[in-house]
N, C-alpha and C positions, 0 to 999 in steps of 0.2 A: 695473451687472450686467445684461444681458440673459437672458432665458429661453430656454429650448430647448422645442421644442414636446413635449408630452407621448408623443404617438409620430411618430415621426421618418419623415418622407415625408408625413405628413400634417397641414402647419399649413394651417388653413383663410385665403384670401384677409381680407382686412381689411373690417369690414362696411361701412363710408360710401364704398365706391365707387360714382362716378354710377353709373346705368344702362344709360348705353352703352359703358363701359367693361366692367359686366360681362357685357351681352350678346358684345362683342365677345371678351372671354377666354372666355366658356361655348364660340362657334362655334370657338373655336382650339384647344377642348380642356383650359383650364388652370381646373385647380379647388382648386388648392393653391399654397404659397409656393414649392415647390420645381421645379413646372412654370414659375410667373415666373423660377425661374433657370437653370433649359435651354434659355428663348429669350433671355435676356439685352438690354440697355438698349436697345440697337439695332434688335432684331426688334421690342418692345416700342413702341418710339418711334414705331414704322413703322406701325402696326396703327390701324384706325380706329375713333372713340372713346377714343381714349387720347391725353389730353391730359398736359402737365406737372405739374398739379396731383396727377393720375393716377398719376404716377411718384413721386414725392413721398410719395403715401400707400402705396408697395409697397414701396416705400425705405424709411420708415418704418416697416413692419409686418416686414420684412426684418432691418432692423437689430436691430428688439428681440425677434428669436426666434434671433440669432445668425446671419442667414445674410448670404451675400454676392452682391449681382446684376453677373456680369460684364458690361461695356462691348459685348460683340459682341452 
């Protein structure tokens, strides 16, 4: 069963993200689950500090609030 976030547009990021990952989402703007999915795996991938392990946990936090992170 997944959960949905209590109000929609705003699940908060997942808290054990390194630090340079969330510096590097604070300077891109993304302060929610829902911004990780209007840049999608690829902008994502691309972005510095943002390692695999990194993906994994957004993926993770992603899945269990219901949402989905497009490929582009």
């Amino acid at each position: 069963m997944t959960r949905k976030s209590p109000r929609p547009g705003c699940t908060p990021l997942p808290a054990g993200l390194a630090a340079p990952a969330r510096k590097s989402l604070a300077h891109a703007g993304v302060e929610t689950l829902e911004h990780v999915r209007e840049l999608g795996r690829r902008r994502l991938a691309g972005m510095a500090g943002i390692c695999p392990r990194t993906l994994a946990q957004l993926q993770d936090a992603m899945d269990e609030h219901g949402l989905e992170l497009p490929a582009t």
